[in-house]
C-alpha angles and dihedrals in degrees: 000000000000105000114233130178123244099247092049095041083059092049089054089050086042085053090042089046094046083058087050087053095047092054099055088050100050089031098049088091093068089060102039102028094095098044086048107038096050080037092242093155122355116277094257094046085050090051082052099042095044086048096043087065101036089058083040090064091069085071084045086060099038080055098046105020087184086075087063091078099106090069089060090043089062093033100056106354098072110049120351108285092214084063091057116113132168096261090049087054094041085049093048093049104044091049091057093046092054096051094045087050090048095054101030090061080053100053091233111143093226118170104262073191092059093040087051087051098049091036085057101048093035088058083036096062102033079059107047101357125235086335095072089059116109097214097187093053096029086057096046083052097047093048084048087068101060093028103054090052089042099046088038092063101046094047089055105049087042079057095047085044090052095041093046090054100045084049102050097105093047128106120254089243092043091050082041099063088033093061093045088062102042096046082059097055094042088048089062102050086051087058089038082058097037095062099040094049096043096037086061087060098063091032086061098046084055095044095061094038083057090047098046093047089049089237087116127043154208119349118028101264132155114228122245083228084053093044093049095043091051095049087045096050087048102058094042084059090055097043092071092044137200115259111180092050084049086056096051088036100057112024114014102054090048129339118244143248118187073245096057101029079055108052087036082067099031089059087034095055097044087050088050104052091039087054086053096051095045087051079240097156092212130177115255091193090059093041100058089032084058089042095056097048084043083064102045092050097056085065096039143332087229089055083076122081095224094191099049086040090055097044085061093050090052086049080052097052101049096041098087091048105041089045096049089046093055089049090046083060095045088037086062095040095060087049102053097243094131114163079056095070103035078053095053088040088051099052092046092051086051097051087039088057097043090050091053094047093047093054089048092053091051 
């Protein structure tokens, strides 16, 4: 047990809970992009109506308590939990706030549950080395990240393919205000999913702060007070948006048609919620990003914009590594291991600078 005063042990929530809030913010596109992007509902009716249901998942728990597994996955899956120090949280969660502001001010959808689980083994390891990793929760994690996109994908153009059939003797304007109603609908449950698979993330991350600091006992549990502030924070995130990564998100990567935007909610929500059940921390990001060009392949392959698509998969690939080593560097900072991190800042400036002259050579 590492001993923390209580002031201290606030500040860290008030930290946990400020990454809640951020990924509401960068991650309120993947519940709103589709609504938005076919204009379904006006842009600020879409930020209320995405944060109404993420803050509406907390009474979905209470109800089913087995859908609260993620949070157990991220307290104690990922490294051991009886490893975790302050410094190591403080590490994690500073790691995954600088790369959602990063790409967030730069309007990329990147995953904020990849950069949490990067943030949490690269502080891991800069505290106890390959032994803290948890190999069992970190694999399922990993898999998750080429299996949620890919699944994702393939549900929603078998639901396009259903749809499409039930709906062959309709008229354009029927299928038309059918769609519309249905792709609200669809649009809800994502956000219903959204916000009961991301706030577990957070209400892990606080859980294990409150064990290791014996300020929590016996069995692995998260706290209804834990449980309410993250769903809170959340919706409050999304409640102030995030504009640019809508706009990628909903009509850059594949236009959209109330048939698509539909069956891109309908696949993301049922990947969401399976994810939940299973404790499977996904990325909600990658899964309706796989959903949407999902849908915009079922039309046509030409529907998808490749090249923005695969920006954002390159965005996908380096998330995990560049967060954990920024929490690596603040995890040694809290701990007073300094020349550590000037080394590893130094190492990252050198291969930055190399990187921009290079461009310019060429």
């Amino acid at each position: 047990m590492h001993q923390l005063a209580l002031p201290l042990l606030i500040a860290l929530i008030v930290v946990a809970l400020g990454f809640d809030f951020l990924n509401g913010l960068h991650d309120a596109a993947n519940s709103i992009a589709t609504v938005v992007g076919t204009r379904l509902i006006s842009p600020v009716l879409a930020v209320g109506f995405a944060a109404f249901f993420n803050f509406a998942a907390y009474f979905l728990a209470l109800r089913w308590p087995e859908l609260h597994k993620v949070a157990d996955t991220i307290g104690k899956g990922l490294i051991d939990k009886d490893l975790v120090t302050p410094a190591v949280v403080f590490g994690a969660l500073v790691g995954a706030m600088f790369w959602n502001v990063v790409t967030w001010m730069k309007g990329i959808p990147s995953s904020s549950s990849h950069a949490l689980i990067g943030g949490i083994v690269g502080a891991g390891l800069a505290h106890a080395g390959l032994g803290a990793i948890q190999w069992n929760g970190l694999n399922k994690s990993l898999i998750a990240i080429v299996l949620s996109p890919t699944l994702g994908l393939i549900l929603t153009m078998f639901i396009m393919l259903v749809t499409s059939w039930l709906g062959v003797r309709a008229s354009a304007s029927g299928a038309e205000r059918t769609f519309r109603s249905l792709h609200l609908v669809s649009a809800g449950a994502y956000s219903l999913g959204h916000g009961l698979n991301d706030a577990q993330k957070t209400m892990g991350v606080i859980t294990v702060l409150l064990y290791s600091t014996g300020y929590l006992h016996g069995k692995f549990a998260v706290p209804n007070w834990v449980a309410l502030s993250c769903y809170i924070a959340m919706g409050i995130g999304t409640l102030t948006g995030g504009w640019r990564i809508i706009e990628t998100m909903g009509t850059r990567i594949t236009k959209l048609s109330q048939h698509q935007g539909f069956s891109a909610s309908a696949g993301g929500s049922i990947m969401l919620f399976a994810a939940s059940y299973l404790g499977i921390p996904v990325s909600t990001t990658h899964t309706i990003t796989g959903c949407v060009i999902g849908a915009g392949a079922a039309r046509r392959a030409s529907a998808v914009r490749w090249g923005i698509a695969g920006n954002v998969a390159i965005a996908w690939l380096i998330t995990i590594p560049a967060s954990a080593v920024v929490a690596a560097i603040f995890y040694w900072l809290a701990s007073g291991q300094f020349l550590r991190a000037l080394i590893a800042v130094a190492i990252i400036a050198f291969f930055g600078f190399s990187a921009a002259a290079w461009r310019v050579q060429s």
